[in-house]
N, C-alpha and C positions, 0 to 999 in steps of 0.2 A: 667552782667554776667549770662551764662544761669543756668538753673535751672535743676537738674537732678533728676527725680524719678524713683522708682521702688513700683508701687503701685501694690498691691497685691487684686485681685479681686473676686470674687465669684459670680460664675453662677449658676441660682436657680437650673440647670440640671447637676450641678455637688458637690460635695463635696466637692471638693482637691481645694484648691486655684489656679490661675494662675499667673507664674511669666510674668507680663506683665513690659517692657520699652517704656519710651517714651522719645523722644530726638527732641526737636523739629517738623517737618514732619517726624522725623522715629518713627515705632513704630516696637518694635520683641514681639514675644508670647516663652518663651521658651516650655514649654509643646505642643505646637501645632506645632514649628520649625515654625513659620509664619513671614514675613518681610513685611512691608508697608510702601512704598514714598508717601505721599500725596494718601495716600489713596490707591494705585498699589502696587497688590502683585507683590513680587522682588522672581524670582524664583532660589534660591541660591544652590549650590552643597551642600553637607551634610559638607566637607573641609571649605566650606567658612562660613556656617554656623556657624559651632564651633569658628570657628577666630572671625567672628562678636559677637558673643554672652557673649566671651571671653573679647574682648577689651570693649564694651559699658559696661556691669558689673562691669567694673573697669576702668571708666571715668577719662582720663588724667596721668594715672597711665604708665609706659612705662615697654613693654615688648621685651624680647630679642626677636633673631630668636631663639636663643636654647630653652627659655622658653615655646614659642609660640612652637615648635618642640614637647615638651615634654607634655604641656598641651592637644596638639588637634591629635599629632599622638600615642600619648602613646609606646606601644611598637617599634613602626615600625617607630622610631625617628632619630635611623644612616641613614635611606635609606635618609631620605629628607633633600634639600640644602638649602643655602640662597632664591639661584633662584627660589627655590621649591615655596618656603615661599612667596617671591617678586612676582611671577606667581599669587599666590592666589588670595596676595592681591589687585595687578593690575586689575584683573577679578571684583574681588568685587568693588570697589570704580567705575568702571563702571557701574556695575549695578543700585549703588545705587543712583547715579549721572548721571540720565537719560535726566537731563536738568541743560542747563547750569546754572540758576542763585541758582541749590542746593549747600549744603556747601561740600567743603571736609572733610569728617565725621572722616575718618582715615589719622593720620599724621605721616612721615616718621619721625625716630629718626636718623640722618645720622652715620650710622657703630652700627649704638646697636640693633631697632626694630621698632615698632609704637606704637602707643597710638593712642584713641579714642577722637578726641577734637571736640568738635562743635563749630568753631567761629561764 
């Protein structure tokens, strides 16, 4: 079973800790908005950002569209659809899945939402 942390780190040239994840070959920075495959920065829209940062912080845990709607669009959560949501995620899991033998990081929930698994 994999192992999920969220080690909290300090850099001698800063004060504030960094919420750093590590999953495997991913790694995100939230304070920096930073994504790395094996090491390749993953150049992600600020929308997909939030989704990703979203789902891995809450590893296996499943989230609606409407959740996922209201968590990353906040006010401006009527405008956006399933498809809105499906668009995103589509984009993202290409990104992050630049080769084929990486894993599928985000799993479809069929009619509810996704969750973040790493098999």
């Amino acid at each position: 079973m994999e192992q999920y942390s969220i080690p909290v780190t300090l850099f001698a040239a800063e004060k504030n800790p960094l919420t750093e994840i590590q999953v495997g070959e991913l790694y995100l920075c939230l304070e920096h908005r930073t994504v790395r495959v094996r090491e390749r920065i993953i150049n992600l829209t600020s929308k997909e950002f939030d989704i990703l940062a979203l789902l891995i912080a809450n590893p296996k845990r499943v989230f609606t569209y409407e959740l996922i709607t209201d968590l990353v669009w906040k006010k401006d959560c009527d405008f956006y659809s399933r498809k809105a949501i499906h668009n995103h995620i589509s984009k993202l899991r290409k990104k992050l899945r630049f080769e084929p033998d990486l894993p599928n990081y985000i799993e479809s929930v069929a009619g509810i939402g996704y969750k973040f698994e790493h098999l």
